[in-house]
Structure formats: C-alpha cells, structure tokens
py3Dmol code that shows the C-alpha trace and the ligand (Angstrom):
import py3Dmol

protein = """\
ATOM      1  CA  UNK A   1      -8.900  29.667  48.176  1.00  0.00           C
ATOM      2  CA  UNK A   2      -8.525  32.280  45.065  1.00  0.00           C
ATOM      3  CA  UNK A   3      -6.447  30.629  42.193  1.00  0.00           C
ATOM      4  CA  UNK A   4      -3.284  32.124  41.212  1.00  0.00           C
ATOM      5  CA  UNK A   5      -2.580  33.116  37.704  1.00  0.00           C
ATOM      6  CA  UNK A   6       0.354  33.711  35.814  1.00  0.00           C
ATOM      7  CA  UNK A   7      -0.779  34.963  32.226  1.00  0.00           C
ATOM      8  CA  UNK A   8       1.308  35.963  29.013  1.00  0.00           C
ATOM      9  CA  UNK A   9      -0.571  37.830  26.486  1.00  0.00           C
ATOM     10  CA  UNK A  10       1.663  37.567  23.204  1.00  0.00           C
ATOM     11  CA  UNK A  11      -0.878  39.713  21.674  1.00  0.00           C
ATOM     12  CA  UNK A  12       0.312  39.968  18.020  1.00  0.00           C
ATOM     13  CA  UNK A  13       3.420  38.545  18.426  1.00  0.00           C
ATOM     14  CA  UNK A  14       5.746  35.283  17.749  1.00  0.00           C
ATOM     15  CA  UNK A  15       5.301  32.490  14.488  1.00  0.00           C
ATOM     16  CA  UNK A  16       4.994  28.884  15.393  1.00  0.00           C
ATOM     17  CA  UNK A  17       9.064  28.738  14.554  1.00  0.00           C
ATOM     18  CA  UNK A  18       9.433  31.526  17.460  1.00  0.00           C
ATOM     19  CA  UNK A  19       6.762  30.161  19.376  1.00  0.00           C
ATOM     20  CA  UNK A  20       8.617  26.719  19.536  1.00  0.00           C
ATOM     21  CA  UNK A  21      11.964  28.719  20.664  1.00  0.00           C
ATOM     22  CA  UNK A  22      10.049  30.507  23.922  1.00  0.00           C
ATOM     23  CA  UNK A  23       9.133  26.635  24.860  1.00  0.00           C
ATOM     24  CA  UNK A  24      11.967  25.002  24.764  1.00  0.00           C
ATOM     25  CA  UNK A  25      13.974  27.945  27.106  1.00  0.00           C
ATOM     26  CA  UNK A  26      10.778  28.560  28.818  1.00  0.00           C
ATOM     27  CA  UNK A  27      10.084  24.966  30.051  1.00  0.00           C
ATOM     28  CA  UNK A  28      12.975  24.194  31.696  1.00  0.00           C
ATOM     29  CA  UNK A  29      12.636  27.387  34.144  1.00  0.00           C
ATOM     30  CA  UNK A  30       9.383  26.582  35.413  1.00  0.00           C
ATOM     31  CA  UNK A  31       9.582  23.291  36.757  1.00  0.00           C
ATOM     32  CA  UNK A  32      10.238  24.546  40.369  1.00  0.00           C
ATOM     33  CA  UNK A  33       7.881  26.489  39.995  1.00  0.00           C
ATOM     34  CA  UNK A  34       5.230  25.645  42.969  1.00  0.00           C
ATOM     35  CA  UNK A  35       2.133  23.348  41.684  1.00  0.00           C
ATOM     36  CA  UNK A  36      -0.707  25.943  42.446  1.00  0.00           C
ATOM     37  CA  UNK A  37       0.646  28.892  40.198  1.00  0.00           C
ATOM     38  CA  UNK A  38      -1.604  28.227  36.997  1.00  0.00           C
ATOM     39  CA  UNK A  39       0.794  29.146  34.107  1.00  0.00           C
ATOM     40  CA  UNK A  40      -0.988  30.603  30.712  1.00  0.00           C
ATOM     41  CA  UNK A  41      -0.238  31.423  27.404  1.00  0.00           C
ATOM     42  CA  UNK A  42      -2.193  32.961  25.210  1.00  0.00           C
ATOM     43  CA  UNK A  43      -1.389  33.268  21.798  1.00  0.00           C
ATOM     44  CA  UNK A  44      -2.196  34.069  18.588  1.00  0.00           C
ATOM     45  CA  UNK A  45      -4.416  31.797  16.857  1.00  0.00           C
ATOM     46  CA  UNK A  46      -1.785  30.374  14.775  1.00  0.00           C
ATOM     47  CA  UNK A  47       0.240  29.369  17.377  1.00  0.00           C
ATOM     48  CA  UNK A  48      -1.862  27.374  19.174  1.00  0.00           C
ATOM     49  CA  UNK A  49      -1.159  23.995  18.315  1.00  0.00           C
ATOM     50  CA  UNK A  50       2.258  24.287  18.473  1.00  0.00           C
ATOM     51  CA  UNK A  51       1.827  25.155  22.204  1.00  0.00           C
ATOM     52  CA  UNK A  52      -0.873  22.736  22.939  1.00  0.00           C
ATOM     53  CA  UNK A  53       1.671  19.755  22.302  1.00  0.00           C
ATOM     54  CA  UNK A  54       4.165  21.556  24.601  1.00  0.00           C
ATOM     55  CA  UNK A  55       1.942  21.847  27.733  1.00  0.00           C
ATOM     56  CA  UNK A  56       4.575  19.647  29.671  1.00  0.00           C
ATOM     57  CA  UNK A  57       2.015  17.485  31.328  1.00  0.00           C
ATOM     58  CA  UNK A  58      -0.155  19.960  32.675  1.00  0.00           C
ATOM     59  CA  UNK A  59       2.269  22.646  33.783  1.00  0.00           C
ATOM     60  CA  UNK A  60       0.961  25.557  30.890  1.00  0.00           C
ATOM     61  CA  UNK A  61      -2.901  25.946  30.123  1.00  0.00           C
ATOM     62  CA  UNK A  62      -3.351  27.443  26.695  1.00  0.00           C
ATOM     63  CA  UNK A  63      -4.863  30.624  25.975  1.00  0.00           C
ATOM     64  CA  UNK A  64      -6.550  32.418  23.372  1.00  0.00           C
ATOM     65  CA  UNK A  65      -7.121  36.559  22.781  1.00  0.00           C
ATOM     66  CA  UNK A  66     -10.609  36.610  21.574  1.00  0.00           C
ATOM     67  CA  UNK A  67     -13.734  34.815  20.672  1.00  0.00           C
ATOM     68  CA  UNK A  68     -16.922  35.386  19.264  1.00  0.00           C
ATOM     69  CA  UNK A  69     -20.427  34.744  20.389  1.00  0.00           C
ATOM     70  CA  UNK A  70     -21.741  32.610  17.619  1.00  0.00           C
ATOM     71  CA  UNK A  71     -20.562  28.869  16.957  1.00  0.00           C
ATOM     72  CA  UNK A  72     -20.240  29.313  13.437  1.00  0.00           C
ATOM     73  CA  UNK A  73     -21.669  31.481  10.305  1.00  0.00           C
ATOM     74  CA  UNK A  74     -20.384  34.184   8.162  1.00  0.00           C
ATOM     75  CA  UNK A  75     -17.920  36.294  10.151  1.00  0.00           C
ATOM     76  CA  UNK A  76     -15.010  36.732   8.429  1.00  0.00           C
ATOM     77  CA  UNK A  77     -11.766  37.070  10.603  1.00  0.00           C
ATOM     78  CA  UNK A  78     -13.423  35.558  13.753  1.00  0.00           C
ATOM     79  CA  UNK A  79     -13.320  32.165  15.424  1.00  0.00           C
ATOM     80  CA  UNK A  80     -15.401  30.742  17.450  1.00  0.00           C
ATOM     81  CA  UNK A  81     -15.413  28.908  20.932  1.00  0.00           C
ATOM     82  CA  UNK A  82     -15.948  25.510  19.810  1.00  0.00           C
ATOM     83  CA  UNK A  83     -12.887  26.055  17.346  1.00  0.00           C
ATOM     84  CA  UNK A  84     -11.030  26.816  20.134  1.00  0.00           C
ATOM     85  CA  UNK A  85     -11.888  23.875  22.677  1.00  0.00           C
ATOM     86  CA  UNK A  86     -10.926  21.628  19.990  1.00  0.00           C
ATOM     87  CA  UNK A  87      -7.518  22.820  19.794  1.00  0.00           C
ATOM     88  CA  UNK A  88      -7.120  22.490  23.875  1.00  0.00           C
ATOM     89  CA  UNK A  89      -8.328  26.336  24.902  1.00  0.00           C
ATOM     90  CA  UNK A  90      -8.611  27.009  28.498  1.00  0.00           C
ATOM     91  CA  UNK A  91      -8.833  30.339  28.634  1.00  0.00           C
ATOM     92  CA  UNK A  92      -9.656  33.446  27.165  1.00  0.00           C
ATOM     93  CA  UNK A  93      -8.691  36.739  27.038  1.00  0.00           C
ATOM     94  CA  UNK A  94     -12.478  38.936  26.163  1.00  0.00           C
ATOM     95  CA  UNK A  95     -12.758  42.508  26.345  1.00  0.00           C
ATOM     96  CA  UNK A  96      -9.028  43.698  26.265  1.00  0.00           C
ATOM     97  CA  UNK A  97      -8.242  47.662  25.999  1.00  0.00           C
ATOM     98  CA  UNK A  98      -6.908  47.088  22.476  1.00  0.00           C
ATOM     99  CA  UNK A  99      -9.829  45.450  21.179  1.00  0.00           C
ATOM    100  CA  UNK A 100     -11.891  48.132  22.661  1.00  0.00           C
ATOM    101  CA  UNK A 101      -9.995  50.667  21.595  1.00  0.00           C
ATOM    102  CA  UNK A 102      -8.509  49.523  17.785  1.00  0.00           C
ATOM    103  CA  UNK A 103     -11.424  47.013  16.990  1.00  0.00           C
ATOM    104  CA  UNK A 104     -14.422  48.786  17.903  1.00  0.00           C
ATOM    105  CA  UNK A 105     -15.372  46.231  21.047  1.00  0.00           C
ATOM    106  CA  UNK A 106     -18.346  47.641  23.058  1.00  0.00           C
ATOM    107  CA  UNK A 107     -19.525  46.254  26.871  1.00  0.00           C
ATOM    108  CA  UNK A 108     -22.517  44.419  24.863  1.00  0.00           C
ATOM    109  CA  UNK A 109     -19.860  43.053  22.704  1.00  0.00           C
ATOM    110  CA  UNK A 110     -17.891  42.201  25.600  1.00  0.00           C
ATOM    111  CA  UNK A 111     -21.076  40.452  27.197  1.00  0.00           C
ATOM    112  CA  UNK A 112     -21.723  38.428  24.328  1.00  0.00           C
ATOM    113  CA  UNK A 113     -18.587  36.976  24.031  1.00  0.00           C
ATOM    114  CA  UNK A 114     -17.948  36.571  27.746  1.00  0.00           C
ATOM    115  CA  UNK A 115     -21.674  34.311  27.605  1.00  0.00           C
ATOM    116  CA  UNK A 116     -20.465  32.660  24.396  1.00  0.00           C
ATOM    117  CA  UNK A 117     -17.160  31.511  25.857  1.00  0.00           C
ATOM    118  CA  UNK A 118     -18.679  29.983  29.268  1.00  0.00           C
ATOM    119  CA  UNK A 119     -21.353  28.112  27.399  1.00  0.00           C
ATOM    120  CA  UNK A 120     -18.625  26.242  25.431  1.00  0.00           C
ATOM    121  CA  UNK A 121     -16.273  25.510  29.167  1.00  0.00           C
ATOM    122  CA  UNK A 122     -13.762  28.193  28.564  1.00  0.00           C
ATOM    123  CA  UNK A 123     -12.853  30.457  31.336  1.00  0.00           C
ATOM    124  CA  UNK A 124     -12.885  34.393  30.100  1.00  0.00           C
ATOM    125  CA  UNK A 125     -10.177  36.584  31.308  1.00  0.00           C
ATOM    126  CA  UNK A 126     -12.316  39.821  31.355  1.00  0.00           C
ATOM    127  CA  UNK A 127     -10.161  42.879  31.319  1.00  0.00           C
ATOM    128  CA  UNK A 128     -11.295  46.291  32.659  1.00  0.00           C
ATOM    129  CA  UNK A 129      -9.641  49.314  33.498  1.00  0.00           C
ATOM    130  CA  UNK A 130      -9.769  52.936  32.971  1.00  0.00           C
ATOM    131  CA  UNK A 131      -7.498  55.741  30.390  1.00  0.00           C
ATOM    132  CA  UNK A 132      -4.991  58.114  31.483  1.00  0.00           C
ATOM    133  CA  UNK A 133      -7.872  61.079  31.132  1.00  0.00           C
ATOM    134  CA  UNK A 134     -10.351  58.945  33.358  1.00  0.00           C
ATOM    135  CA  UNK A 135      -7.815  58.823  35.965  1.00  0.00           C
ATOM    136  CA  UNK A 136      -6.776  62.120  36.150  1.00  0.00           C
ATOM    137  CA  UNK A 137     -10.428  63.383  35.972  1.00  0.00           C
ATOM    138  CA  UNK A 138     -11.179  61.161  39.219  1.00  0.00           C
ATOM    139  CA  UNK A 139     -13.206  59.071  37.328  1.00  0.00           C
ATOM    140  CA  UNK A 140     -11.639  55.778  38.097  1.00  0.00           C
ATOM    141  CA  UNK A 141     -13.718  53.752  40.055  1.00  0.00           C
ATOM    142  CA  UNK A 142     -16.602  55.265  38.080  1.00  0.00           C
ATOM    143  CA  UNK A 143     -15.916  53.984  34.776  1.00  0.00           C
ATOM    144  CA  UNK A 144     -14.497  50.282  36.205  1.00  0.00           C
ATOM    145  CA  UNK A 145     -18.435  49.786  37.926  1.00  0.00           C
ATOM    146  CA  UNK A 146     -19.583  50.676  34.813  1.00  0.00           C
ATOM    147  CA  UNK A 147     -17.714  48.165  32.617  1.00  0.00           C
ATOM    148  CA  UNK A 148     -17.937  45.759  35.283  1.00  0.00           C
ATOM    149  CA  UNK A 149     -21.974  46.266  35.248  1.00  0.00           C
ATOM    150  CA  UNK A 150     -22.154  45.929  31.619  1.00  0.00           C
ATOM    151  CA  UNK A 151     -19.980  43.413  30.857  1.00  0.00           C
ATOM    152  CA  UNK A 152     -20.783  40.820  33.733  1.00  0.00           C
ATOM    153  CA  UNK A 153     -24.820  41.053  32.917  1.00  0.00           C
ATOM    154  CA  UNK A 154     -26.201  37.400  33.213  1.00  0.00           C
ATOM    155  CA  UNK A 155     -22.138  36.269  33.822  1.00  0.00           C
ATOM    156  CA  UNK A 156     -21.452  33.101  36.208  1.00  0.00           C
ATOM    157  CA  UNK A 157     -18.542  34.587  38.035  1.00  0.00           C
ATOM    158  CA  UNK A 158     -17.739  31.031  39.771  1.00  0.00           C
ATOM    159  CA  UNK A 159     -16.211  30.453  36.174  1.00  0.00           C
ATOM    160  CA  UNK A 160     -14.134  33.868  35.566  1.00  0.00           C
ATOM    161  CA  UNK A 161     -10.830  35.711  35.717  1.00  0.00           C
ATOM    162  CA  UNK A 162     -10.835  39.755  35.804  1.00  0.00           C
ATOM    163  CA  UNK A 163      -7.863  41.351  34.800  1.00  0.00           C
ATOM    164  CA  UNK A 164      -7.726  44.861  35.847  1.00  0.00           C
ATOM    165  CA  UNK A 165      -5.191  46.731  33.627  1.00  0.00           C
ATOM    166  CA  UNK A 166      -4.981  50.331  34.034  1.00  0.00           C
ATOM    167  CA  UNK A 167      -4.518  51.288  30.132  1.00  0.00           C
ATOM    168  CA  UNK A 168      -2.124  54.049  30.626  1.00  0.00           C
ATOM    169  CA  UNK A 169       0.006  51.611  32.173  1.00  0.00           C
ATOM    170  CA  UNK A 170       0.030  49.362  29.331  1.00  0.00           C
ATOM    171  CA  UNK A 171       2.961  48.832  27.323  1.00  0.00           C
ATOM    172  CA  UNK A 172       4.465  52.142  28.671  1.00  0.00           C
ATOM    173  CA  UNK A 173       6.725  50.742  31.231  1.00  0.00           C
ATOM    174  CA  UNK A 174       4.740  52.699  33.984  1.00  0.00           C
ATOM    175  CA  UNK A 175       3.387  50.584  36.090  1.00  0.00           C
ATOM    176  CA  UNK A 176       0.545  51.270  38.532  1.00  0.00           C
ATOM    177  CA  UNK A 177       1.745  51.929  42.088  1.00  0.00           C
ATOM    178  CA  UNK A 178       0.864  48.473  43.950  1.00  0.00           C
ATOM    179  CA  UNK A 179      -0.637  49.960  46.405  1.00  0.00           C
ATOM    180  CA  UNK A 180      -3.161  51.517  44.331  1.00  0.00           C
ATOM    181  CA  UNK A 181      -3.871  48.517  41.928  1.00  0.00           C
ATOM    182  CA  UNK A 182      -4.389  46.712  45.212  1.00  0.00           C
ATOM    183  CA  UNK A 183      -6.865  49.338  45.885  1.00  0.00           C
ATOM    184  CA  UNK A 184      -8.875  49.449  42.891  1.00  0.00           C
ATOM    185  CA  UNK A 185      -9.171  45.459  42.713  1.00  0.00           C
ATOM    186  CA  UNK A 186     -10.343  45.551  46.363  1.00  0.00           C
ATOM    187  CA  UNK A 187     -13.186  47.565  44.948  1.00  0.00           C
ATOM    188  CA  UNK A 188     -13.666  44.983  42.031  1.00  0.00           C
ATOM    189  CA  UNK A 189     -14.060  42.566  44.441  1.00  0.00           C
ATOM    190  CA  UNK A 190     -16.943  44.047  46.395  1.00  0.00           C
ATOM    191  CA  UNK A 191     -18.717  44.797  43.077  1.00  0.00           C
ATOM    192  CA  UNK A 192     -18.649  41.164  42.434  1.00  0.00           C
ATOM    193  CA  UNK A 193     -21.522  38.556  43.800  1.00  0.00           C
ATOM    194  CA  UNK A 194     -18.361  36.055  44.075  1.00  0.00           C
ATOM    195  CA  UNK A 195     -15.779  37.625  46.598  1.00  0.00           C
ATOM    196  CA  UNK A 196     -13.474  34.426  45.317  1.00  0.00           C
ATOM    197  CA  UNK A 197     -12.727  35.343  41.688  1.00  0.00           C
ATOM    198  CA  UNK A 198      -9.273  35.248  40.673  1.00  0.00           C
ATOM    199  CA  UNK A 199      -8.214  38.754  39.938  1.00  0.00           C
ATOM    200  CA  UNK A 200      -5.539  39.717  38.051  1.00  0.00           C
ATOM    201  CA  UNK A 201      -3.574  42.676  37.341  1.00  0.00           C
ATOM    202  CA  UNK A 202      -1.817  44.183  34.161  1.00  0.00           C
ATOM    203  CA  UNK A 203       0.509  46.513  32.856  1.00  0.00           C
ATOM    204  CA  UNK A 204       4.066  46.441  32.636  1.00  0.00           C
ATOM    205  CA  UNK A 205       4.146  43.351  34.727  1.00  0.00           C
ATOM    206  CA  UNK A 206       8.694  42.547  34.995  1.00  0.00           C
ATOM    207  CA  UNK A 207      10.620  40.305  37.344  1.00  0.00           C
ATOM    208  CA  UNK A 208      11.615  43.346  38.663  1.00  0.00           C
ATOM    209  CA  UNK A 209       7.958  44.490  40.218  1.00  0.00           C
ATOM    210  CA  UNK A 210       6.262  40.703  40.545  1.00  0.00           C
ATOM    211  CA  UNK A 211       7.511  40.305  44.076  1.00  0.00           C
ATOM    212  CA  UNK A 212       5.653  43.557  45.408  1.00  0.00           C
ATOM    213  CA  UNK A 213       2.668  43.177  43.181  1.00  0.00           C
ATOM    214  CA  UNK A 214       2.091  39.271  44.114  1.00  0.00           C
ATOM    215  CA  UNK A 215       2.714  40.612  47.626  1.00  0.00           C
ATOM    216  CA  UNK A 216      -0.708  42.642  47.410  1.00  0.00           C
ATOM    217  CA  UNK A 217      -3.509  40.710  49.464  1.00  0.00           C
ATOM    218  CA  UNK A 218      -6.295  41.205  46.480  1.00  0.00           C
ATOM    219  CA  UNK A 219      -3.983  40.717  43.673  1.00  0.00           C
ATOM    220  CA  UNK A 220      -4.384  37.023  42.370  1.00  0.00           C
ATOM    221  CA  UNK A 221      -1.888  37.029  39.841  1.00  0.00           C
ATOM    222  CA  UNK A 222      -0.821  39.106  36.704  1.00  0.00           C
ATOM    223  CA  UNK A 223      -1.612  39.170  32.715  1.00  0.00           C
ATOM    224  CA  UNK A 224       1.556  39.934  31.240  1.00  0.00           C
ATOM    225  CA  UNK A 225       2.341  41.279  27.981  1.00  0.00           C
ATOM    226  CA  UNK A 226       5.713  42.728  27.017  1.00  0.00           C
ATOM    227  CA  UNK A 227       7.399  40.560  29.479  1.00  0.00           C
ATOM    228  CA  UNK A 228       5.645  37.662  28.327  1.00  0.00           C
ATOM    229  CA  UNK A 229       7.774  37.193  25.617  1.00  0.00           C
ATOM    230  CA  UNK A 230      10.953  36.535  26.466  1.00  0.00           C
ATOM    231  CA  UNK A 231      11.301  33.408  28.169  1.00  0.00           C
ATOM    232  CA  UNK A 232      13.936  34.128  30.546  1.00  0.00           C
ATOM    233  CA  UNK A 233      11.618  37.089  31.425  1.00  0.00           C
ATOM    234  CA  UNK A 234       8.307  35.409  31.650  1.00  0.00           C
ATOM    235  CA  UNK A 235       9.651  32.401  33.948  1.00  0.00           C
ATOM    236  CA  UNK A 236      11.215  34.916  36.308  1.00  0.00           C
ATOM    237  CA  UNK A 237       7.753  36.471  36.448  1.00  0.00           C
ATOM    238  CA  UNK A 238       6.273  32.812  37.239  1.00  0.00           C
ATOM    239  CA  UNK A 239       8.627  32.196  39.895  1.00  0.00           C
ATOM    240  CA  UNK A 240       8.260  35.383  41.623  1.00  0.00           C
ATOM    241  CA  UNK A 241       9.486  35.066  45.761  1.00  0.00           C
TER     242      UNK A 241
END
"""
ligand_1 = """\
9
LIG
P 2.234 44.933 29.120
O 0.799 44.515 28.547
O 2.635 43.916 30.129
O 3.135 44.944 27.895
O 2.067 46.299 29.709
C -0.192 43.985 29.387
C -1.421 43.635 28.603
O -1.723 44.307 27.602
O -2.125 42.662 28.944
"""
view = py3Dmol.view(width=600, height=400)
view.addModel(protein, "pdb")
view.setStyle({"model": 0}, {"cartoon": {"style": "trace"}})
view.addModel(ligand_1, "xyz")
view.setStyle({"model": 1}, {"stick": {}})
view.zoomTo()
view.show()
C-alpha cells in the first residue's frame, strides 16, 4: 500500500509567533481527519521547534526545506541532517525548483543531499518537474528521466517521496490538468526500481482541486505551498472527500 501525504511547504514564510497561530486553528480541523493521511509541515528552520511541541500526538510529522550533505564543517548558511533529527525532522524537502533555480542547486547537488539525508533516517521529498519552455517544446518527459536519473544515482527508493511539481504551475494559480499530472507521475513510476513510492504532486494545490487530484490513481498525495498557509485552507486540503 503507497502512503498518503499531505505536505505544506511554508517556504519562506511565517515567525514562530505566526507559526504558533496556524497550530492552534489548524489542529482542531484535522482531528477527523482519517489515521493513514500523513500530515507534514515543513518549515523554516526557525520554526521548527515551535512545531515539534505541537505535533498533537503523532497527527503532524515535521518537515524541513533543505539539507546539506556534510554533518558539520564550514558552510555558512547551511544545516545539516543530524541538526535536524535532533530537533524531531521527518522529512525533507531536497531538490525544490526554487533552490534550483535561485540557489544554484545542480542534480549532483541534489544527489548529495538526497544520500546525506537517508544516511541520517530522514525521508527526502525529491521534487522534479519541468519549465513552461520544456513543456511547450515537448520536452517533458525528457527532462523529468533526466533529473530523475541524476538525482536518484545510488538512492534507496524504499525510503523516498517524489514530488512532481510542474514549475510553471507553481505559485501561479494554474494548476496542471489532473489528468495530465496523473500522466506524467505514471511515467515516474515506471522509471523507478520501487513501483510503491509515495508520489506526490505540486502546484497550486486548493480545497477547491484536492478532491479531483487525490482522485487520480498514481497521485499519492500533494506538497502544498500557497495553500499551506492558511490554516483553514491547509486542513480543507487534508480532509479532502
Ligand atoms: P504552490 O507551491 O502550492 O504555492 O503552487 C507548491 C510548491 O512550491 O511546493
């Protein structure tokens, strides 16, 4: 059985203060929530305590937005995995379009921190997905194999999430047709070695689209940004029909 996910991505967003006001609305609206939707937050570094003594029991995993491959030394502005297991990390997000595209993060980059992460029992959420211009030159599928190739080199993918987020589709309100983001994670799967990875997708993710995306047979769950951060929002995406 593939694990359903439910992931916010507060990316830059949200102090402890604000963090602590998303919990205590948030909470509440999730407790009916059915016991095998894995719920996860991940937030910025700063905010991580505060939601690691708000789990409520075990209903929210905590999440981070990047790691890097070595356990300690001089890299200024970087943390590493054992910093984050300490604090109560589950998850985290590696390889997200931003990072590749504002913070100079490269497939070997990618790899490194996706082998740094397992070693220390975090679970990466791996995100792939191709630009506006790759789509409309047909180069979709292409460029996904290609990250997928890269990034997954000597990967265990009994221990991984993929998060396939279109990036023209991100943050723009245009959401890929579910259909076709049923499509293209079909085709992740039969790239994998381990048909039962959870697979997620992302972009502009809203209460008003979960029902027909979770309705999609390869679709797993969703990593949610925008959405993610209103509470009212993000618990009507977690208890999607
Ligand atoms: P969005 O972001 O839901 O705001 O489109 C998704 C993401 O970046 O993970």
């Amino acid at each position: 059985m593939r694990k359903v996910i439910i992931a916010g991505n507060w990316k830059m967003y949200k102090t402890q203060s604000e963090a602590s006001e998303f919990l205590m609305e948030f909470i509440s609206q999730i407790d009916d929530a059915p016991e095998n939707r894995e719920v996860v937050l991940c937030v910025p570094f700063t905010d991580l305590t505060i939601v690691n003594k708000s789990l409520h029991g075990n209903r929210i995993r905590l999440g981070a937005q990047n790691v890097h491959w070595e356990d300690c030394g001089a890299y200024t502005g970087e943390i590493s995995a054992s910093m984050l297991t300490e604090m109560g990390v589950r998850y985290v997000i590696i390889g997200h379009s931003e990072r590749r595209q504002y913070f100079g993060e490269t497939d070997e980059t990618v790899n490194l921190r996706l082998k740094a992460a397992q070693s220390s029992g975090l679970i990466p959420i791996l995100c792939v997905g191709e630009t506006k211009l790759q789509r409309d030159a047909g180069e979709t599928e292409q460029k996904i194999a290609l990250q997928l190739e890269r990034d997954l080199l000597g990967i265990d993918q009994t221990r991984l999430v993929i998060a396939y987020e279109p990036i023209w589709a991100i943050g723009t309100g245009e959401t890929c047709e579910v259909n076709e983001a049923n499509r293209v994670i079909g085709l992740i799967r039969d790239r994998l070695t381990d048909s039962s990875v959870t697979i997620l997708y992302g972009g502009s993710v809203k209460p008003s689209n979960i029902n027909e995306i979770m309705a999609q047979p390869q679709i797993d769950g969703v990593l949610v940004g925008g959405a993610s951060l209103a509470a009212g929002d993000f618990a009507g995406i977690v208890n999607y029909k």
